[in-house]
PyMOL CGO cylinders between C-alpha atoms (Angstrom):
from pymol import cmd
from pymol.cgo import CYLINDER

trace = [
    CYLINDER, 0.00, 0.00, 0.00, 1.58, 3.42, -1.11, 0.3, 1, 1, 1, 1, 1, 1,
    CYLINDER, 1.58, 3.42, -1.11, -0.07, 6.96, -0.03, 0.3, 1, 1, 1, 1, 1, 1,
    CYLINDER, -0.07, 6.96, -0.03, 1.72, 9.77, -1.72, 0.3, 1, 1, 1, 1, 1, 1,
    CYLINDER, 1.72, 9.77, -1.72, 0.63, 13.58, -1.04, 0.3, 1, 1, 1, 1, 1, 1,
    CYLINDER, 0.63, 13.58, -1.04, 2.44, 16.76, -1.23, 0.3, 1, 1, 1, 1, 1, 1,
    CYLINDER, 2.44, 16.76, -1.23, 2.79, 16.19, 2.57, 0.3, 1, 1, 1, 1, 1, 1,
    CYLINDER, 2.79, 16.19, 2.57, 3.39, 12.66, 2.66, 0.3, 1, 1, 1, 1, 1, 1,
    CYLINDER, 3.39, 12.66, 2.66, 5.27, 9.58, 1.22, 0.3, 1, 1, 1, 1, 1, 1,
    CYLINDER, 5.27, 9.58, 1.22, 4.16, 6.52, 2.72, 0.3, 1, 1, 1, 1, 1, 1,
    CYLINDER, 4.16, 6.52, 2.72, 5.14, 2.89, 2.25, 0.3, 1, 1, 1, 1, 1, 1,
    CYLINDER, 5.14, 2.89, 2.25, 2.98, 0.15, 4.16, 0.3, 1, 1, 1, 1, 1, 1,
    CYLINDER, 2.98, 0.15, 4.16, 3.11, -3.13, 4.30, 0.3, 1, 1, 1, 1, 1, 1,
    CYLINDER, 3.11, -3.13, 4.30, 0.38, -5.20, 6.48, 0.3, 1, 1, 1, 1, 1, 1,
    CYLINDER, 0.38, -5.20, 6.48, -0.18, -9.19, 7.20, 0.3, 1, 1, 1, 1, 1, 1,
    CYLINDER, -0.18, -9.19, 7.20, -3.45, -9.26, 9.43, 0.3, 1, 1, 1, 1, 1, 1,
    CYLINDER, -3.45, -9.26, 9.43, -2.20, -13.15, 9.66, 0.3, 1, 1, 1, 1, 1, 1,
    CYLINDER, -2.20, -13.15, 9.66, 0.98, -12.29, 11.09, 0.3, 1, 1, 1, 1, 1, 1,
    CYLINDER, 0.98, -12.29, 11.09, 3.07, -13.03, 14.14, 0.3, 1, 1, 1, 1, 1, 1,
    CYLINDER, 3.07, -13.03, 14.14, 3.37, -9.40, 15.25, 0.3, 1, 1, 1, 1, 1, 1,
    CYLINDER, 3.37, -9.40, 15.25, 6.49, -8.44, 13.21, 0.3, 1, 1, 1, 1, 1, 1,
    CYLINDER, 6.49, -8.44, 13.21, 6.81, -4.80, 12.69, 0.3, 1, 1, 1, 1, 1, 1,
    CYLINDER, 6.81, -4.80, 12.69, 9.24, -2.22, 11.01, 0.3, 1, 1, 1, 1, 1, 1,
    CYLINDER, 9.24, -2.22, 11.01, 7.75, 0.97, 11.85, 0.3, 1, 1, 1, 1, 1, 1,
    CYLINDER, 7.75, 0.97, 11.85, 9.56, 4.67, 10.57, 0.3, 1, 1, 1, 1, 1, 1,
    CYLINDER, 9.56, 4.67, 10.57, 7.15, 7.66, 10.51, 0.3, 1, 1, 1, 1, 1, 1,
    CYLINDER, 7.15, 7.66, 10.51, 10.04, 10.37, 11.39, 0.3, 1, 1, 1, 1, 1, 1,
    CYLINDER, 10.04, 10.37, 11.39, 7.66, 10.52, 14.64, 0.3, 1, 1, 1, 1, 1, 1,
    CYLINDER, 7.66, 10.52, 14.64, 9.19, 8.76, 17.56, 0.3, 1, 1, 1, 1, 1, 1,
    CYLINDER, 9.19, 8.76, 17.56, 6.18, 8.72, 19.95, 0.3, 1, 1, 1, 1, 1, 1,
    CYLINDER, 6.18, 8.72, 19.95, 4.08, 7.37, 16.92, 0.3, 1, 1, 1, 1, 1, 1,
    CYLINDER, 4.08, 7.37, 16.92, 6.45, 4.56, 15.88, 0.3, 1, 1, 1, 1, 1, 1,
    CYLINDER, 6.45, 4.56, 15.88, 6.16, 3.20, 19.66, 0.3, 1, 1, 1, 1, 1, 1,
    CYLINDER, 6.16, 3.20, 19.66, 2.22, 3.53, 19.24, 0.3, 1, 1, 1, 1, 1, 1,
    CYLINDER, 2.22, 3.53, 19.24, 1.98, 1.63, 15.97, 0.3, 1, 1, 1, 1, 1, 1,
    CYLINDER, 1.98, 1.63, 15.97, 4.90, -1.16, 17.04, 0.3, 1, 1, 1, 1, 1, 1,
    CYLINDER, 4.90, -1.16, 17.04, 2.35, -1.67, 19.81, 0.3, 1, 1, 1, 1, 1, 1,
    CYLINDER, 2.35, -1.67, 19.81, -0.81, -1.76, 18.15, 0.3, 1, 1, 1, 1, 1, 1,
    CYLINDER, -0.81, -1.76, 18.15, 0.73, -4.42, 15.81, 0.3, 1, 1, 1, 1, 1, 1,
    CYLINDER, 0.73, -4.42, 15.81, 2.08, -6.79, 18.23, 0.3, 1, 1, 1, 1, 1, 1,
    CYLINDER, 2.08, -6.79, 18.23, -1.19, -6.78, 19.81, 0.3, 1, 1, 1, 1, 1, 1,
    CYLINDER, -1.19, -6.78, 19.81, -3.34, -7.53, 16.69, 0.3, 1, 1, 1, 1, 1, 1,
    CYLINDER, -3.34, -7.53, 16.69, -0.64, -9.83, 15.90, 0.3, 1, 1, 1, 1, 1, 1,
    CYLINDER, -0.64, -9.83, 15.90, -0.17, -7.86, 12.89, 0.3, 1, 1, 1, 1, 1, 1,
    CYLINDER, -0.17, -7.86, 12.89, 2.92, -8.18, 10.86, 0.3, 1, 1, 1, 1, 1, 1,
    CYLINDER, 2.92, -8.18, 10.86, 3.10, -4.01, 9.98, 0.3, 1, 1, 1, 1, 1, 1,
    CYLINDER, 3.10, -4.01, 9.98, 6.16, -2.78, 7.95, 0.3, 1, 1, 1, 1, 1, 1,
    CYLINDER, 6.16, -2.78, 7.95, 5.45, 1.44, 7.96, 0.3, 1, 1, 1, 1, 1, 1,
    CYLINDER, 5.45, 1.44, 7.96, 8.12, 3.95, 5.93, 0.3, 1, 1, 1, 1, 1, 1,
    CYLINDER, 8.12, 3.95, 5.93, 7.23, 7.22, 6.00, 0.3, 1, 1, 1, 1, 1, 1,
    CYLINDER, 7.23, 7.22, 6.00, 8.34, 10.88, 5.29, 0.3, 1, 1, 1, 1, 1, 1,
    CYLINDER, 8.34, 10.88, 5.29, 6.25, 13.55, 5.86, 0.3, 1, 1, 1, 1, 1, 1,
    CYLINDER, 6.25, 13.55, 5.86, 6.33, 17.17, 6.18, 0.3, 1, 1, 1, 1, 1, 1,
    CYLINDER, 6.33, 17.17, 6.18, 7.22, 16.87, 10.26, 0.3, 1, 1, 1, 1, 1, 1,
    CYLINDER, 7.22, 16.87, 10.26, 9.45, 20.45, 10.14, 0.3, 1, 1, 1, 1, 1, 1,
    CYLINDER, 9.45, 20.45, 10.14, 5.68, 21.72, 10.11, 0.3, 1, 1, 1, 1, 1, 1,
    CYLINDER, 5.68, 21.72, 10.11, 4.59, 19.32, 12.62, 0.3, 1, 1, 1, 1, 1, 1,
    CYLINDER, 4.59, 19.32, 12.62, 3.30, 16.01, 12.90, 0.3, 1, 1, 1, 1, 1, 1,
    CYLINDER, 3.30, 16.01, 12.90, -0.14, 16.00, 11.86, 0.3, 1, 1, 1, 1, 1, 1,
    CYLINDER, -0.14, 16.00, 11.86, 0.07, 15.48, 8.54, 0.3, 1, 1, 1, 1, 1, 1,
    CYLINDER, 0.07, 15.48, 8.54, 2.49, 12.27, 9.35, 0.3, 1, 1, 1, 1, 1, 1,
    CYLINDER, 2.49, 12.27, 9.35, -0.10, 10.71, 11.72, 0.3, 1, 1, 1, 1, 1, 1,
    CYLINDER, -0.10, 10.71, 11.72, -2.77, 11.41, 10.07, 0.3, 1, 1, 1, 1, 1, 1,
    CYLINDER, -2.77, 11.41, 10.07, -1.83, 10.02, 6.60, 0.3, 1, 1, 1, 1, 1, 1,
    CYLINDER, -1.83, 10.02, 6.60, -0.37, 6.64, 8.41, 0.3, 1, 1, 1, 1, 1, 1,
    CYLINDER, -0.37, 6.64, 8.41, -4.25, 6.10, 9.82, 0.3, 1, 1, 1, 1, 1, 1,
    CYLINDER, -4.25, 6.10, 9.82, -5.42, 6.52, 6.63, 0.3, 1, 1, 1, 1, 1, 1,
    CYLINDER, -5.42, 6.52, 6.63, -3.13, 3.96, 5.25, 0.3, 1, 1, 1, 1, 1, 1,
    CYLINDER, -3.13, 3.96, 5.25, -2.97, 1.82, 7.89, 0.3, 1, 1, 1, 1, 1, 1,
    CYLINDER, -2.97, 1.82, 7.89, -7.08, 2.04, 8.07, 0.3, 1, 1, 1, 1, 1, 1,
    CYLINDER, -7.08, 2.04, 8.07, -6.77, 0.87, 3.64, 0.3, 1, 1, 1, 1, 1, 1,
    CYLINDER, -6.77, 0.87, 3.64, -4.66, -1.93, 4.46, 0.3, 1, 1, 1, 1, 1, 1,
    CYLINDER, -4.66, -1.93, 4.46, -6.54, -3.67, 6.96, 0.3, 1, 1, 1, 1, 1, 1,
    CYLINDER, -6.54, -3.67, 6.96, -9.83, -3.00, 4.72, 0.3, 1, 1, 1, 1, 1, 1,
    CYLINDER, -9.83, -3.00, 4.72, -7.92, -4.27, 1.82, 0.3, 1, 1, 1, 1, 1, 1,
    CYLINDER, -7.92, -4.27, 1.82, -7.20, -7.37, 3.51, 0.3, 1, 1, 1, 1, 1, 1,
    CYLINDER, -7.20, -7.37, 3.51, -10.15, -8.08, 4.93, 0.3, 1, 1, 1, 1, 1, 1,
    CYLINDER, -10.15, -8.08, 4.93, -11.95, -7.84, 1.33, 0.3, 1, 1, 1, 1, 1, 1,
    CYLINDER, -11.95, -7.84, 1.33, -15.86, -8.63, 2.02, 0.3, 1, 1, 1, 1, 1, 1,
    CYLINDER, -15.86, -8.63, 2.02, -15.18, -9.76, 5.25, 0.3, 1, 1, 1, 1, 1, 1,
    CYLINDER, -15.18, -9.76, 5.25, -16.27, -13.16, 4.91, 0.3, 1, 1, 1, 1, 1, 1,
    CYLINDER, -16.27, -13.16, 4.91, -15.77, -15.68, 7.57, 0.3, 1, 1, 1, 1, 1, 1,
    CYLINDER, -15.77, -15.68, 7.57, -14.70, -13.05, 10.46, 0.3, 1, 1, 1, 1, 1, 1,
    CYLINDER, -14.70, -13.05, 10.46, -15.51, -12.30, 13.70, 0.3, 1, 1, 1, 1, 1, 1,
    CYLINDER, -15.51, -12.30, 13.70, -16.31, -8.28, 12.92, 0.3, 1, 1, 1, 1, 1, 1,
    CYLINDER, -16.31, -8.28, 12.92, -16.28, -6.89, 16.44, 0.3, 1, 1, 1, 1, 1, 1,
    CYLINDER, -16.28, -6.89, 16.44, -13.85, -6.97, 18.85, 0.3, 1, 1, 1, 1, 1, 1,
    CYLINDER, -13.85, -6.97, 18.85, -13.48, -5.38, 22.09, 0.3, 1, 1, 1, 1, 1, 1,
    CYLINDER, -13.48, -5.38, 22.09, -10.92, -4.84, 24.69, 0.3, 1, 1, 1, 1, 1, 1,
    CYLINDER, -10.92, -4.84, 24.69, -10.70, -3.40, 28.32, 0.3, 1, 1, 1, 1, 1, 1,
    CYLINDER, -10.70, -3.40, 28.32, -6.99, -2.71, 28.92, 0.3, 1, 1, 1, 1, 1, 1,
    CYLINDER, -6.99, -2.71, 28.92, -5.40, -1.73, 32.10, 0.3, 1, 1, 1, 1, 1, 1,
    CYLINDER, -5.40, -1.73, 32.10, -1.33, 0.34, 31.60, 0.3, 1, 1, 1, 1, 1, 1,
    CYLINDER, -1.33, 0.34, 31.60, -0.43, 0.99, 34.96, 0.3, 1, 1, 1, 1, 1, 1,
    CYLINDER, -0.43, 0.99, 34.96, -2.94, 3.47, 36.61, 0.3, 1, 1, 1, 1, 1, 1,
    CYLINDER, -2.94, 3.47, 36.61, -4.45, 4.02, 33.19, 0.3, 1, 1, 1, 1, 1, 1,
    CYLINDER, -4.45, 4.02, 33.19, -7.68, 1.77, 31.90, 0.3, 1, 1, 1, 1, 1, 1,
    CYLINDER, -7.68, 1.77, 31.90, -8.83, 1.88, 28.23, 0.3, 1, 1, 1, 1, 1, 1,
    CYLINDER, -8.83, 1.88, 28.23, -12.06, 0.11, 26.91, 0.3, 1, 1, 1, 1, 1, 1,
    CYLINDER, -12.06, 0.11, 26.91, -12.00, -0.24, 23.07, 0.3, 1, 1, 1, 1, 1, 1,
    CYLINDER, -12.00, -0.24, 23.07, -14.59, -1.89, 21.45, 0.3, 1, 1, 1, 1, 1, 1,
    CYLINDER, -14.59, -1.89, 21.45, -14.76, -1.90, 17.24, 0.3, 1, 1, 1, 1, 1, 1,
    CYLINDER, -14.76, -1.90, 17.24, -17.33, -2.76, 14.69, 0.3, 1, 1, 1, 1, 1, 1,
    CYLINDER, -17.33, -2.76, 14.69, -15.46, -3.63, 11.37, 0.3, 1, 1, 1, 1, 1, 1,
    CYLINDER, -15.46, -3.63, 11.37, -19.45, -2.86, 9.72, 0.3, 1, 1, 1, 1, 1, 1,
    CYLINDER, -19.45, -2.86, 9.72, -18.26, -1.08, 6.37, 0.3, 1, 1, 1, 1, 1, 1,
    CYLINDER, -18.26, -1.08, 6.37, -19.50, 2.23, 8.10, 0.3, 1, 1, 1, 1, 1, 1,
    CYLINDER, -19.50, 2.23, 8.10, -16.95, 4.55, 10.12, 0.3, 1, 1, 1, 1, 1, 1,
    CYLINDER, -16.95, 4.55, 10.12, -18.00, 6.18, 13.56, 0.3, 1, 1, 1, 1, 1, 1,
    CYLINDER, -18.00, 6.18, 13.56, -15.33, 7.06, 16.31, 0.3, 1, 1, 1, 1, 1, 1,
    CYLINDER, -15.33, 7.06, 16.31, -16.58, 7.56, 19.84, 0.3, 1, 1, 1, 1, 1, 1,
    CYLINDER, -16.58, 7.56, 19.84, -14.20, 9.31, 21.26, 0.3, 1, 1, 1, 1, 1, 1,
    CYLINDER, -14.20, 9.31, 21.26, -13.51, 9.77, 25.54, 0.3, 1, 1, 1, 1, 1, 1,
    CYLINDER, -13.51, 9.77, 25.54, -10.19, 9.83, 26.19, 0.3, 1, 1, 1, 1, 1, 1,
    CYLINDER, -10.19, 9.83, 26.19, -9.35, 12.88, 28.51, 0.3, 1, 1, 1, 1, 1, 1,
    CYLINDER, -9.35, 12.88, 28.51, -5.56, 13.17, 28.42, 0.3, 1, 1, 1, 1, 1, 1,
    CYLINDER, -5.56, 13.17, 28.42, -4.20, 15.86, 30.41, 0.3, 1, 1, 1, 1, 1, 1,
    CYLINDER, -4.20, 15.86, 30.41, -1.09, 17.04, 28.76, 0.3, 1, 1, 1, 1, 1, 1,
    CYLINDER, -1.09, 17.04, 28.76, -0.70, 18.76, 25.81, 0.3, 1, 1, 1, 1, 1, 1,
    CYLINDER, -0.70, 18.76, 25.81, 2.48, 17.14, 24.68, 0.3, 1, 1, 1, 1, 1, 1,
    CYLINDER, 2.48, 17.14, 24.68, 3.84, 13.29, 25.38, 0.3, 1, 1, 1, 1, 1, 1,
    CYLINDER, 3.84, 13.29, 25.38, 7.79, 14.00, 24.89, 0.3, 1, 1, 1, 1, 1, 1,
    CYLINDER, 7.79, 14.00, 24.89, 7.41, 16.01, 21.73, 0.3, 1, 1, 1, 1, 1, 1,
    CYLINDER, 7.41, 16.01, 21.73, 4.13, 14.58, 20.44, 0.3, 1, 1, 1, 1, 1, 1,
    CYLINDER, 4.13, 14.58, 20.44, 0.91, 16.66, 20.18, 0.3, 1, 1, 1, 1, 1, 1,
    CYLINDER, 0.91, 16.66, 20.18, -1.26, 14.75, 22.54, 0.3, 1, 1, 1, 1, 1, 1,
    CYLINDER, -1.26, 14.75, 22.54, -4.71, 15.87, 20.21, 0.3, 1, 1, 1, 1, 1, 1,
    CYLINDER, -4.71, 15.87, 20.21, -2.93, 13.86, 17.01, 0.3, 1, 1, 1, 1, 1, 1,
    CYLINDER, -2.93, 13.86, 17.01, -3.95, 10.82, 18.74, 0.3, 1, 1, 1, 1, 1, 1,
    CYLINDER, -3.95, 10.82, 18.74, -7.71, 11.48, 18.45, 0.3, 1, 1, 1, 1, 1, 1,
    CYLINDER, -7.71, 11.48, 18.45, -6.48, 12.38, 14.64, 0.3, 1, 1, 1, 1, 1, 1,
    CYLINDER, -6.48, 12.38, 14.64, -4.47, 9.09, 14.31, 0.3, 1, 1, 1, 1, 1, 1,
    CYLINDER, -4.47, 9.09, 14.31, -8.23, 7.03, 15.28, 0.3, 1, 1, 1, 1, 1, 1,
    CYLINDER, -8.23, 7.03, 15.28, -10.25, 9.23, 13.08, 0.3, 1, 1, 1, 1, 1, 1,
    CYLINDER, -10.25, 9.23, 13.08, -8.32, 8.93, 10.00, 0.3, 1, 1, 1, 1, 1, 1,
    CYLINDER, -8.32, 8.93, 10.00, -7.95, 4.98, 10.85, 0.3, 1, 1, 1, 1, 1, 1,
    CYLINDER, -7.95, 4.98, 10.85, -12.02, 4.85, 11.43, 0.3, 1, 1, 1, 1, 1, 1,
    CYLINDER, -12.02, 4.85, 11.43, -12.80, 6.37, 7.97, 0.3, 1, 1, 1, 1, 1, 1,
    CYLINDER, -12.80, 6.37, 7.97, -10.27, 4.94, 5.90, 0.3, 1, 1, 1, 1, 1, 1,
    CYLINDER, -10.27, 4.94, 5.90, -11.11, 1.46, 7.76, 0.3, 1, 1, 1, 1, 1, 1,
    CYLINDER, -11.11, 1.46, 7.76, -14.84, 1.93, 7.20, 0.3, 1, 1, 1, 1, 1, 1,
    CYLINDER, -14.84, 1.93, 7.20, -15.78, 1.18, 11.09, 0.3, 1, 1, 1, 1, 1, 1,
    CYLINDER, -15.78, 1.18, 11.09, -16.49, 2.03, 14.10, 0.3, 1, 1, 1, 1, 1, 1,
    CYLINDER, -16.49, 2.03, 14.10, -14.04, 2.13, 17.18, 0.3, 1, 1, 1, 1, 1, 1,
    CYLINDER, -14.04, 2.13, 17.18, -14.97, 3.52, 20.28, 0.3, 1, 1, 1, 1, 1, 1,
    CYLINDER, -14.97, 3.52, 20.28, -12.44, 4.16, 23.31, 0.3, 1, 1, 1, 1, 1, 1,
    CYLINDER, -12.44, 4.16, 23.31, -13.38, 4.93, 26.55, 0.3, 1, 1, 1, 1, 1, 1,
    CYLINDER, -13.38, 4.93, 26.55, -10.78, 5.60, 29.76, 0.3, 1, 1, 1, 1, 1, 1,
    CYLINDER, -10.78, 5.60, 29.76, -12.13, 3.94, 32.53, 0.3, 1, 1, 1, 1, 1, 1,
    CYLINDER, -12.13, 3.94, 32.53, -8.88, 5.70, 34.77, 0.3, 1, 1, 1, 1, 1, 1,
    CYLINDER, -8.88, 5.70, 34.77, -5.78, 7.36, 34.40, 0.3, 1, 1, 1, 1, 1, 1,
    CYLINDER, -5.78, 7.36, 34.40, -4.03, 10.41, 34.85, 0.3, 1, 1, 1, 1, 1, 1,
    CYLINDER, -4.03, 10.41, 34.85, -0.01, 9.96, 32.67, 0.3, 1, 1, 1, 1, 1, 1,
    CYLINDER, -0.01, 9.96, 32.67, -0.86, 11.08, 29.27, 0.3, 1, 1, 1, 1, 1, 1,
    CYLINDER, -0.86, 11.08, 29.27, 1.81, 8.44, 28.14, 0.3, 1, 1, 1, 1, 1, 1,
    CYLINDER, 1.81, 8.44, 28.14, -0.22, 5.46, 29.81, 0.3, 1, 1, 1, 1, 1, 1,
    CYLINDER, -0.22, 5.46, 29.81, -4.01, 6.35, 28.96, 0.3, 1, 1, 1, 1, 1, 1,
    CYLINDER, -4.01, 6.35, 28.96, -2.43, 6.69, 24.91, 0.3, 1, 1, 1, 1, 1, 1,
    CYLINDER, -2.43, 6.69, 24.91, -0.72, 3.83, 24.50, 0.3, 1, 1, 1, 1, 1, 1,
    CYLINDER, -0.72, 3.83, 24.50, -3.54, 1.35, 26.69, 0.3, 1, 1, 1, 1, 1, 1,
    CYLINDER, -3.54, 1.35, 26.69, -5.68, 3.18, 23.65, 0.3, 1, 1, 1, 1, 1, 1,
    CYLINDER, -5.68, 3.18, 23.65, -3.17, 1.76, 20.90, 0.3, 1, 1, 1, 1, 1, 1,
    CYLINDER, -3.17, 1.76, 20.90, -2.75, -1.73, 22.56, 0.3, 1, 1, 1, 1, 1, 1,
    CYLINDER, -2.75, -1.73, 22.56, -6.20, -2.05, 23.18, 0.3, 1, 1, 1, 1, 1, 1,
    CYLINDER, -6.20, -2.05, 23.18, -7.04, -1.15, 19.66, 0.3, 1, 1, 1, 1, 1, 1,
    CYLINDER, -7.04, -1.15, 19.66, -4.63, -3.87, 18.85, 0.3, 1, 1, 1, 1, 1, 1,
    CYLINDER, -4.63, -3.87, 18.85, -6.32, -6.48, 20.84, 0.3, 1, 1, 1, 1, 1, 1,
    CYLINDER, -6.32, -6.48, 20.84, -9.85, -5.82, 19.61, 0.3, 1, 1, 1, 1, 1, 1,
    CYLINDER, -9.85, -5.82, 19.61, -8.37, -5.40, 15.81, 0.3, 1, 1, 1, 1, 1, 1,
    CYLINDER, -8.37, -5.40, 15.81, -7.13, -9.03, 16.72, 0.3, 1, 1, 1, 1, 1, 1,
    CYLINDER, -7.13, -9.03, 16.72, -10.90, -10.20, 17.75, 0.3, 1, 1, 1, 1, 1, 1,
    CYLINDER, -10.90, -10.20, 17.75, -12.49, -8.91, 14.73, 0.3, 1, 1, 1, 1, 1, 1,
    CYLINDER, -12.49, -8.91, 14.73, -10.62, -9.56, 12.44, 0.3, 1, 1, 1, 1, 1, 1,
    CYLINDER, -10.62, -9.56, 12.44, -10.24, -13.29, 13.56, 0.3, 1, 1, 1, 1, 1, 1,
    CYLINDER, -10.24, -13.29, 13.56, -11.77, -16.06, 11.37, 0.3, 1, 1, 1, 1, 1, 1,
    CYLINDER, -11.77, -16.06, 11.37, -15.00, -17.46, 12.91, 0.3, 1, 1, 1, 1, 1, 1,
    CYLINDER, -15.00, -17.46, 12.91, -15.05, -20.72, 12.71, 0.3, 1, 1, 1, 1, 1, 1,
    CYLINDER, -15.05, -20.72, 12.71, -18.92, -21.10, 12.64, 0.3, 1, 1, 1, 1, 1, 1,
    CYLINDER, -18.92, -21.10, 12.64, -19.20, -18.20, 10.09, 0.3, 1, 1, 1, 1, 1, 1,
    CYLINDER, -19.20, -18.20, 10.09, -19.11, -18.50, 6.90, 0.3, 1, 1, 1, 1, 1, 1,
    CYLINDER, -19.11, -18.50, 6.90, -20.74, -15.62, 5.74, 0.3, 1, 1, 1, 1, 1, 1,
    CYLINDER, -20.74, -15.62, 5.74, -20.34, -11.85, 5.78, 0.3, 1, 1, 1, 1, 1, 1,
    CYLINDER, -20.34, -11.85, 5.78, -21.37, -11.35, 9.17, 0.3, 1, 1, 1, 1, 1, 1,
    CYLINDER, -21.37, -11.35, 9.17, -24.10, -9.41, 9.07, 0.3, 1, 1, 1, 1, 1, 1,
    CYLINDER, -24.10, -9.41, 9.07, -27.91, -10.18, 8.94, 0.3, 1, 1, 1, 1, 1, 1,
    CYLINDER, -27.91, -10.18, 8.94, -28.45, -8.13, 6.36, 0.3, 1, 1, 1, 1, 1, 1,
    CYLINDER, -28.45, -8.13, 6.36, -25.96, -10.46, 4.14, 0.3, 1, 1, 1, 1, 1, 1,
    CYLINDER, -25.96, -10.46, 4.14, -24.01, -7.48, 3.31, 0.3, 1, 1, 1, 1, 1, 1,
    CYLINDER, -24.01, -7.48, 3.31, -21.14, -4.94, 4.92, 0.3, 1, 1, 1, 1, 1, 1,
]
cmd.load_cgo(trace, "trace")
């Protein structure tokens, strides 16, 4: 998957199959440790190369890497035959608890309650992380919702966010063995 903008140049590489393998280079530290995570814990094998336009700052980085990121797991999925579609995950970092919970439904919503208190994690704009879910929402086509439960380090309630999304990614998009259908009742995503 290639994404190429005047801000941009991404390379991305994803096996939802995977073992967790991941090569991640945005130019963004703080985001590279968020998307390592996220992979191992879908189990994701996620090779990310990116340069972006970061001497402005990095919004344009994080948010083009959801949108890819969000195309490559849609492109695997393809109809979304046989999986699981939702997937959910209450995880606890230290003081910090996250609850994610995601519909992979074809239709993008983000519900949105995280309240983190600082501005800035190291040198990272802590409001790019809402950015990073909404861009990965629409270009996924579903809904996540994240919810802190607790938590007061900034560093802790984002990254129980990414590893949580990880975990639920891993639910839905798991193959269900007694489905072998697009999972939906209306017989179509």
């Amino acid at each position: 998957m290639a994404r190429d903008t005047a801000e941009t140049r991404i390379e991305l590489e994803l096996a939802i199959d995977g073992a967790g393998q991941r090569r991640v280079d945005t130019g963004c530290g703080f985001l590279n440790h968020m998307l390592e995570l996220l992979a191992f814990h879908a189990r994701f094998d996620l090779s990310v190369a990116c340069r972006g336009d970061i001497q402005v700052d990095d919004h344009h980085t994080v948010e083009d890497v959801g949108i890819a990121l969000g195309q490559a797991i849609a492109q695997a999925l393809g109809d979304k035959r046989g999986i699981a579609r939702y997937g959910w995950c209450a995880l606890p970092m230290d003081e910090a608890l996250v609850l994610c919970a995601i519909d992979l439904s074809g239709r993008s919503a983000l519900g949105y309650r995280l309240a983190i208190p600082a501005q800035k994690i190291g040198a990272f704009d802590a409001e790019l992380v809402k950015e990073f879910f909404w861009a990965l929402s629409r270009s996924l086509g579903g809904a996540i919702h994240l919810q802190q439960m607790a938590g007061e380090n900034s560093h802790h309630i984002a990254e129980a966010a990414f590893k949580g999304l990880g975990r639920a990614l891993r639910m839905a998009c798991a193959v269900d063995g007694a489905q072998t259908d697009v999972p939906s009742s209306k017989g179509v995503l």
